[in-house]
C-alpha positions, -999 to +999 in steps of 0.1 A: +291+249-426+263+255-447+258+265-481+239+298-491+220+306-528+209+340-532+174+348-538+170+379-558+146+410-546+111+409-545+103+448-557+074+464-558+066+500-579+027+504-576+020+493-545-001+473-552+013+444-567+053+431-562+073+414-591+104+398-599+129+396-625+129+352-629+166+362-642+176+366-604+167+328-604+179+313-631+214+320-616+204+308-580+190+275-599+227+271-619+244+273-580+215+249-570+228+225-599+264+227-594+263+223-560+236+188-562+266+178-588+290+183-558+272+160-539+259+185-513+234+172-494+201+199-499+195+199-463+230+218-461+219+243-486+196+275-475+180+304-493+194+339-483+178+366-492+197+397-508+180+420-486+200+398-458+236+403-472+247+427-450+226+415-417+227+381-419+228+364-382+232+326-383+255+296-390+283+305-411+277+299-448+300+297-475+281+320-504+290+315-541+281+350-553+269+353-590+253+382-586+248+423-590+260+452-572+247+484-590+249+523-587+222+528-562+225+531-525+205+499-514+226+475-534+261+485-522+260+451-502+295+452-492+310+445-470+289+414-460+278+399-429+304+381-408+284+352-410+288+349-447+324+335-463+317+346-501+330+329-528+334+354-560+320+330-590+308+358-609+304+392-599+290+421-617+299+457-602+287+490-617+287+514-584+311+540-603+351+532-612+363+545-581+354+519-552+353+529-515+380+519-496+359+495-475+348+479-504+379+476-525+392+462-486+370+436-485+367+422-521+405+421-521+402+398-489+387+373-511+403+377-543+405+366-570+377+376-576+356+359-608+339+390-627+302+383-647+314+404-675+345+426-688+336+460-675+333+446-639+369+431-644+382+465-653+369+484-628+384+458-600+417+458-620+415+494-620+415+489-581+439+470-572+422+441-571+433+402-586+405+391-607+394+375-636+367+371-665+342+340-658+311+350-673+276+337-659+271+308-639+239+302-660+258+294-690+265+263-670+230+249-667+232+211-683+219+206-725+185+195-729+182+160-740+144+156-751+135+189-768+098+193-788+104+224-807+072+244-811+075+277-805+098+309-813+096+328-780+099+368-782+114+372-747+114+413-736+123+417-777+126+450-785+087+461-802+107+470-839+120+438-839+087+415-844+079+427-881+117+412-890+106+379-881+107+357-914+072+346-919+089+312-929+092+311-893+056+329-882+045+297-907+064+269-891+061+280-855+039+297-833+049+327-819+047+340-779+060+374-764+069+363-727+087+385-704+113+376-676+093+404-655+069+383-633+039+399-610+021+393-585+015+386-545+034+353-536+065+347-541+075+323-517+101+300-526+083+272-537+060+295-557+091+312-572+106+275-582+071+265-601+072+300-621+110+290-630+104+259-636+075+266-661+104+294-679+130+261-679+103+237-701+095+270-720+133+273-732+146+233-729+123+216-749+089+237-767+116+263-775+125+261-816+142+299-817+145+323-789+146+362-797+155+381-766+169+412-747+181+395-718+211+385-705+195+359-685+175+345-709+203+343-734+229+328-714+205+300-701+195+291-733+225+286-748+233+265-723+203+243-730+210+238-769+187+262-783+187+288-810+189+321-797+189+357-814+202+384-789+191+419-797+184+454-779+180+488-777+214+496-760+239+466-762+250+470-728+287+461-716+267+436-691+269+416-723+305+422-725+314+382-725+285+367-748+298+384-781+323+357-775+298+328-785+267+351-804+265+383-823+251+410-803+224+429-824+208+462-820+176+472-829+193+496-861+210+459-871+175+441-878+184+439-917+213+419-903+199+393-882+208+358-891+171+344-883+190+306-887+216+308-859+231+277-854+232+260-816+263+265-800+287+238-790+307+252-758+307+222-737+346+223-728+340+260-716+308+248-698+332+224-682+362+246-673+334+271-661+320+242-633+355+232-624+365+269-615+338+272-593+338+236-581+376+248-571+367+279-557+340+264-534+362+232-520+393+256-514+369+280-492+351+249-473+386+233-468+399+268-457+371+279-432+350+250-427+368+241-396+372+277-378+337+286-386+325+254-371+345+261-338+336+297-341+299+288-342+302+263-314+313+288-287+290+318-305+258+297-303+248+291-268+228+310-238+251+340-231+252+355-195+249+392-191+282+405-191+296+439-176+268+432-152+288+452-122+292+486-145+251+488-150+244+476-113+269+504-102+246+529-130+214+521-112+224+520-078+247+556-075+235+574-107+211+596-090+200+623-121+163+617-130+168+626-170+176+606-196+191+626-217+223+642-203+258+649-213+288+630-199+323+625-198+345+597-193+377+597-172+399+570-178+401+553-212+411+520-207+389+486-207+369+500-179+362+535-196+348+512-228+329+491-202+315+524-192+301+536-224+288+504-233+264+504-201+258+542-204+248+538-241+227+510-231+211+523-202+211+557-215+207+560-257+200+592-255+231+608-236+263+617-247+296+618-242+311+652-249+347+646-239+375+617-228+398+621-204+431+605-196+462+618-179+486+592-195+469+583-231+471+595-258+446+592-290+410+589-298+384+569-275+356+559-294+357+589-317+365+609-293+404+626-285+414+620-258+420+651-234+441+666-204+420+663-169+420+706-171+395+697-203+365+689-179+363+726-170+348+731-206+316+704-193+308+722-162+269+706-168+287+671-179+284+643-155+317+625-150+321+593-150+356+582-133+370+549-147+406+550-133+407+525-105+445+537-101+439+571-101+398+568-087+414+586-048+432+612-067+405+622-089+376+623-068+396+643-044+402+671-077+360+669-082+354+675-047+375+705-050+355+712-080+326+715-053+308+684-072+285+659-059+284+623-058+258+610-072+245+639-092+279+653-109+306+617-111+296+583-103+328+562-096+336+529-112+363+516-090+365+482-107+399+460-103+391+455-142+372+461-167 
């Protein structure tokens, strides 16, 4: 089994030029860490896009998933591809308090489920679901050792902010606004991993004080050792975790800024934090790593065209020269599903208007299944007859009908299905 790191969106407003948010990688790069800590080899891990959760095709990968699901149709990513065993480090959820019931399914498959920040945690609670507060993985990133303090970094600061700035400060250090809000046209991985690794020195070592609005630049830099003063225009309950170690300012809260905040010493929570999601990842590896692998063994090789007898009976008795007609299907057993697969194959644009069965009872592929007197309703429909038991009886009844062969039923009269 393989192991996956997300790589956030590349997005693009003008159309003319893409950016990122280097936030999206500062948590793929904590993964990255933890998982070289582990001792996993790097050829075993792999970049997945999150444009790719849901359609992902490949070797199974096991997933730690620090990462954001919010109120817009295009990131409701679950639930995922089949392909991809999740493992919920840190999750942050804001698509409403009331989940789907595919999604509150699914996460409760894999729970418990570790929650970015408190309002996520509420909303699964809410739901039914077993989880827990872990904060970001990012607050895991290792201290910096050999630090050059230069600079006081203004990183997305709120405008009104800057004239607070001590000039004791302005005096001592030199001051840069940076933003985590990176444009341009390539963003390849290895381009992505120089513009990261440029934010990393930036913070670790030329960084003397960091004044910021991100949660992304807060957490990793607390991480790291250095100074940080967190303040913003709304304190958003994405934050709803860091109050635990900083204050949390707002812009109207300038005259209250401690401009000498002390580094904070967290390394036993840093160290619980890895060994959560050092657990979480061996328990999924030990738990699927072995039914994946068979799994993928079987699924992975040259497949032969199955159902082969249900098209070559389509193109050899069929004899209607549209594509586009309606049908119905009578008999709705393995054969009758053989049957639509090769008619919706052969034949996307058709469609089956009604399902017929003397002895079942139920739906049929969205369809409910009717009595044989049902087909009077179709008189246009083509039938398709996939009883083998019943194949004499019925074509005798469509005969009486004054249909056709060929042009009004085709018959499947296949042993199975």
């Amino acid at each position: 089994m393989k192991y996956g790191i997300i790589v956030g969106s590349i997005l693009d407003t003008t159309r003319k030029e893409s950016y990122i948010n280097i936030g999206d990688d500062f948590q793929g790069w904590a993964i990255f860490c933890l998982l070289m800590e582990m001792g996993i080899p790097r050829e075993d891990i792999i970049l997945i896009s999150s444009s790719e959760l849901k359609s992902y095709v490949g070797e199974y990968i096991a997933l730690p998933i620090n990462y954001y699901v919010e109120d817009h149709s295009r990131y409701e990513i679950f639930p995922l591809s089949p392909y991809i065993i999740p493992i919920f480090i840190g999750l942050h959820y804001r698509c409403g308090s009331v989940m789907k019931p595919e999604v509150s399914g699914y996460l409760r498959q894999w729970q418990p489920i570790g929650c970015r920040d408190e309002h996520t945690l509420q909303t699964l609670r809410n739901n039914g679901i077993e989880a827990y507060l872990f904060g970001c993985i990012s607050a895991t990133l290792p201290k910096a050792t050999e630090r050059t303090p230069q600079k006081v970094y203004c990183v997305d600061a709120p405008e009104a902010i800057i004239p607070y700035i001590p000039q004791k400060i302005t005096d001592q250090f030199e001051l840069e606004n940076i933003s985590h809000i990176v444009h341009g046209n390539d963003f390849i991985p290895e381009k992505r991993k120089e513009i990261l690794d440029g934010y990393i020195k930036k913070y670790s070592t030329d960084a003397a004080l960091i004044v910021t609005s991100r949660l992304h630049c807060v957490s990793p830099c607390l991480a790291f050792g250095v100074p940080v003063i967190a303040v913003f225009e709304n304190r958003s309950d994405r934050l709803a975790w860091l109050d635990k170690l900083i204050p949390l300012y707002t812009v109207a809260e300038c005259e209250k800024i401690n401009w000498k905040p002390e580094v904070i010493d967290f390394e036993d929570v840093k160290n619980k934090m890895k060994q959560i999601a050092k657990n979480k990842i061996v328990e999924t590896i030990q738990k699927y790593e072995l039914v994946t692998g068979l799994s993928f063994y079987w699924e992975n090789r040259k497949k032969s065209k199955y159902g082969n007898a249900f098209f070559e009976i389509l193109l050899r008795d069929l004899k209607i020269t549209s594509n586009r007609f309606d049908y119905i299907i009578w008999g709705t057993g393995a054969v009758g599903r053989n049957v639509y697969q090769a008619v919706s194959e052969m034949y996307p644009e058709s469609r089956m208007v009604c399902a017929i069965d003397t002895y079942a009872l139920g739906d049929f592929l969205g369809q409910p299944i009717q009595s044989p007197e049902m087909r009077y309703q179709y008189p246009n429909a083509v039938i398709f007859v996939a009883s083998y038991s019943g194949r004499v009886e019925i074509e005798s009844l469509l005969l009486d009908d004054g249909k056709t062969k060929g042009t009004d039923y085709v018959l499947f009269a296949l042993t199975t299905g």
